[in-house]
C-alpha positions as CSV (number, residue, x, y, z in Angstrom):
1,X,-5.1,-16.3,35.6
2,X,-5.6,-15.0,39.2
3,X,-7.4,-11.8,40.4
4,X,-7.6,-10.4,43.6
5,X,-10.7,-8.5,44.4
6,X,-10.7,-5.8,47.5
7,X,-9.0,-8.5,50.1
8,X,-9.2,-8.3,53.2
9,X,-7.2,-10.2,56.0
10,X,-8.0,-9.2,59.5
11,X,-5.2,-11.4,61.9
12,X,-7.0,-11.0,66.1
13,X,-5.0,-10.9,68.9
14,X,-7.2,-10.4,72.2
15,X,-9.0,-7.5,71.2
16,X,-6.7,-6.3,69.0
17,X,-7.3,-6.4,65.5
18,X,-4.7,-6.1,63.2
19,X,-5.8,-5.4,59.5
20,X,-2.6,-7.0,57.5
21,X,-4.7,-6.2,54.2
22,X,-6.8,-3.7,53.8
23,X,-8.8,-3.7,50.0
24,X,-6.1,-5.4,47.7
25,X,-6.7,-5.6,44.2
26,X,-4.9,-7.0,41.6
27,X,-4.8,-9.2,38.4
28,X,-1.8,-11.6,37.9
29,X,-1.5,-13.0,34.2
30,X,-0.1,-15.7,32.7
31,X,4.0,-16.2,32.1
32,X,4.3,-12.8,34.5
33,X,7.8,-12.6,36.9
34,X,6.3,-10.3,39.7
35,X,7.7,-9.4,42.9
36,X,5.5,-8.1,45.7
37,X,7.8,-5.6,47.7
38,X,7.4,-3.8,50.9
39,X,9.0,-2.9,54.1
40,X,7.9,-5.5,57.2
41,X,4.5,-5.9,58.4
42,X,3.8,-4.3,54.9
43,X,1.3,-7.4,54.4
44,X,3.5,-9.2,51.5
45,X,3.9,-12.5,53.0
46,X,0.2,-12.3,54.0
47,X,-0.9,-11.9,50.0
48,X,1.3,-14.8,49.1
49,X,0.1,-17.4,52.0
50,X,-3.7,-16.7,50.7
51,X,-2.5,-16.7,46.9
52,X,-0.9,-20.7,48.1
53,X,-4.0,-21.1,50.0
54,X,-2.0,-21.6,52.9
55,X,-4.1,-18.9,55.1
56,X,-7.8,-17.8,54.4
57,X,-8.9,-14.2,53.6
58,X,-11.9,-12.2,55.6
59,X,-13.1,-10.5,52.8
60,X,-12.8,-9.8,49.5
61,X,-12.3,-13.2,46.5
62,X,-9.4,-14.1,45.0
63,X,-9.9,-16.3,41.8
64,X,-7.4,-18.6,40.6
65,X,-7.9,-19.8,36.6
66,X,-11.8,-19.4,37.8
67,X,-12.0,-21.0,40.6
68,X,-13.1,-18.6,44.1
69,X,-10.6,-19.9,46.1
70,X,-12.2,-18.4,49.5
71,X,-15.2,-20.8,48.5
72,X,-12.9,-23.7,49.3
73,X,-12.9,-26.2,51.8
74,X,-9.7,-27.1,53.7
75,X,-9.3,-30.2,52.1
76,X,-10.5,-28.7,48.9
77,X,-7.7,-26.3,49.1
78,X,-5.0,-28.4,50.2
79,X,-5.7,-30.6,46.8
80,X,-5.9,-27.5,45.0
81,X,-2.2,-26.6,46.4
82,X,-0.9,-29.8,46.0
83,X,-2.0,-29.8,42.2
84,X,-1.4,-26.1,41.1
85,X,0.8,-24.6,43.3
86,X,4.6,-24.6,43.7
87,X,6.4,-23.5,46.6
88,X,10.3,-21.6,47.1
89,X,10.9,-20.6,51.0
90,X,13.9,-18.6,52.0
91,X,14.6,-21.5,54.0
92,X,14.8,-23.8,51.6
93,X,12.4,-26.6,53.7
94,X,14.5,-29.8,52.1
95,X,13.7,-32.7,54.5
96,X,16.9,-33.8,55.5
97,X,17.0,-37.4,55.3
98,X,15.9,-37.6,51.9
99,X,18.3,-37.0,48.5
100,X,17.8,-34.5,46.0
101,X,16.1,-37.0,44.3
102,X,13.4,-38.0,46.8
103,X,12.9,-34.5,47.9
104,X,11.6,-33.2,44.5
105,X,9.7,-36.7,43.8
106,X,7.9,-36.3,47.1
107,X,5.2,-34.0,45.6
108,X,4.8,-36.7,42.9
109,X,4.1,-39.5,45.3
110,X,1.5,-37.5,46.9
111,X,-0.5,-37.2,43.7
112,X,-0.1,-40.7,43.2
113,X,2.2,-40.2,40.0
114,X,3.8,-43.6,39.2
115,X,7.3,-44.5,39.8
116,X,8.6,-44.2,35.8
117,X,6.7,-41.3,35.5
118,X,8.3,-39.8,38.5
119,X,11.7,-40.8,37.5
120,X,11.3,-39.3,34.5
121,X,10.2,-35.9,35.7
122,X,12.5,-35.6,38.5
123,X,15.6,-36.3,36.4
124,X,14.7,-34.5,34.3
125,X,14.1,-30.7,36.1
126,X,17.2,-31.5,38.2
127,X,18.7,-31.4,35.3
128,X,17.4,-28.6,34.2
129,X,18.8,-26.7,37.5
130,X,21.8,-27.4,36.9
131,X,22.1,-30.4,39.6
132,X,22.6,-33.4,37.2
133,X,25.0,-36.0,38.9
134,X,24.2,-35.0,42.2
135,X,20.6,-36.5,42.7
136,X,22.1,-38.8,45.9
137,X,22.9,-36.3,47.9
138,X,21.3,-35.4,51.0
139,X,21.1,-31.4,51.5
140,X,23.8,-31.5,54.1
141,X,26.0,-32.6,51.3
142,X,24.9,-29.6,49.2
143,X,25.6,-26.2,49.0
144,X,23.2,-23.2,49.9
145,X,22.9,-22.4,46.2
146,X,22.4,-26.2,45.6
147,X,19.8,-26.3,47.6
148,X,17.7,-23.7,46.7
149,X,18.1,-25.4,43.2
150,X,16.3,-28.5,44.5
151,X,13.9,-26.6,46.1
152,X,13.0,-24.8,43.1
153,X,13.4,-28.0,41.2
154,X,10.3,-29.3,43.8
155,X,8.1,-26.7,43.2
156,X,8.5,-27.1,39.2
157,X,8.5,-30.3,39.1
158,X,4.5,-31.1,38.7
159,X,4.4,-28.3,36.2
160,X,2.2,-25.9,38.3
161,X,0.1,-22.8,37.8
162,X,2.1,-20.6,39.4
163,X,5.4,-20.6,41.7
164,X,4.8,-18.8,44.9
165,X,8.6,-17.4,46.4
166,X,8.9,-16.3,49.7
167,X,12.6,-14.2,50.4
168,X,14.1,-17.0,47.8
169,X,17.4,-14.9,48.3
170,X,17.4,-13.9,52.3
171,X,20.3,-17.3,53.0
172,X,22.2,-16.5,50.2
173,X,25.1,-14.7,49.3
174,X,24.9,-11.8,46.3
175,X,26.5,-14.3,43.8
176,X,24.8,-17.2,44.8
177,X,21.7,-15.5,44.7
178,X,21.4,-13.5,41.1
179,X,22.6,-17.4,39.9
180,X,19.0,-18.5,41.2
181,X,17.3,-15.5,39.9
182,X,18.8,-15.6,36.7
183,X,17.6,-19.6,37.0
184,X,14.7,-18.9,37.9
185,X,13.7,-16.4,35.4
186,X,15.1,-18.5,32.4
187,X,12.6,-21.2,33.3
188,X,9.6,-18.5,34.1
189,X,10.8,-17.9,30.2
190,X,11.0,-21.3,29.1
191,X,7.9,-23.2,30.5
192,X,5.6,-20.4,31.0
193,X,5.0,-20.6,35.1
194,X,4.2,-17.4,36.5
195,X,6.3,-16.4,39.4
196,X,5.4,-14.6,42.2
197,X,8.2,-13.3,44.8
198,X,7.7,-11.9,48.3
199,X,10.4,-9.6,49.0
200,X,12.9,-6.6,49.9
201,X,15.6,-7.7,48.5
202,X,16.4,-5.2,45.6
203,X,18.2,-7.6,43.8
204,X,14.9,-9.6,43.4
205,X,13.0,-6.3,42.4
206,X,15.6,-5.5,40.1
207,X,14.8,-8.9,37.8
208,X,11.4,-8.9,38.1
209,X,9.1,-7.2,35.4
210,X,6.5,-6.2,37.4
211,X,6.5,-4.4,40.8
212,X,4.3,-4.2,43.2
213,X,4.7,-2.4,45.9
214,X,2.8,-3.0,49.4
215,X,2.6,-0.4,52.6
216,X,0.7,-0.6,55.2
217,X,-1.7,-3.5,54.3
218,X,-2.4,-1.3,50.5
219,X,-0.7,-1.0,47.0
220,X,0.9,1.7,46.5
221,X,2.5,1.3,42.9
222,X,2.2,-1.3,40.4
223,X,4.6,-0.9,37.7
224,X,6.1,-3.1,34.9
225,X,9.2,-3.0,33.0
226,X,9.5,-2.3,29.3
């Protein structure tokens, strides 16, 4: 599904140069629940923005169901995002004025899905989530755990490749947060999406099945669970 080939990513600052990833391989399958760990600065959240396409490697290819993503061009790879990727940020990243409704059926619109089709979809994952009845409300109206859900609901919601979850946990509580990973990893079960957490959070490396751990801009282990 996605392999990583000896990347790269150089980030220069004056004359600085500061070598976030130095020679990363590594082959992501389909249906896997993988957490990339590591301390800060460990080059984790570097791997995930090039895996979303969101930031572009210096050496090195990364391809995604066959495509070279580095071969891309930026509107190229914003399409490609748009179509196969789905996003969770620590921060959540709801736009305020919209419901629960219109936030998850805003990646819709922008691939031109029509409205009964979008109505469809969207009530159907927030269901899904857990957030049935609530699809009015505006995420000031919602709890932190609440909105996560719609957040995750977004990023399902045009059935993509692969979910790409950066600190999905970092504003919640402990309760509140095992309830999205247990979520999250009954749907990774369910539809098939492969996951893909940026993290520290032990609790997040305790549900994944794979691990891989990140220091320094290299792996250091890569482990699965039985």
């Amino acid at each position: 599904m996605i392999q990583v080939q000896d990347v790269v990513k150089e980030y220069h600052t004056g004359k600085t140069v500061v070598q976030a990833l130095r020679g990363v391989t590594l082959k992501i399958e389909e249906g896997e629940f993988l957490s990339i760990a590591g301390p800060s600065g460990s080059g984790k959240s570097t791997l995930l923005n090039l895996l979303g396409c969101i930031d572009t490697l210096t050496s090195g290819t990364i391809r995604f169901q066959g495509k070279d993503l580095g071969s891309l061009s930026s509107d190229e790879a914003s399409a490609f995002r748009r179509e196969k990727i789905g996003f969770v940020f620590q921060s959540f990243n709801l736009i305020p004025v919209l419901s629960a409704y219109e936030n998850v059926a805003l990646p819709l619109e922008l691939l031109h899905w029509d409205s009964q089709r979008i109505r469809r979809a969207v009530l159907s994952i927030l269901a899904e989530v857990g957030l049935e009845g609530l699809e009015k409300r505006k995420p000031s109206e919602l709890s932190g755990g609440q909105q996560q859900r719609v957040a995750i609901a977004r990023a399902l919601v045009k059935n993509p490749a692969v979910v790409l979850a950066d600190e999905p946990t970092a504003n919640l509580d402990s309760k509140t947060g095992e309830e999205i990973l247990s979520l999250m990893k009954n749907l990774n079960e369910r539809h098939g999406t492969i996951f893909v957490f940026s993290t520290h959070d032990p609790m997040v490396m305790r549900y994944a099945r794979r691990l891989v751990y990140l220091h320094d801009g290299r792996i250091i282990k890569d482990e699965r669970k039985e």
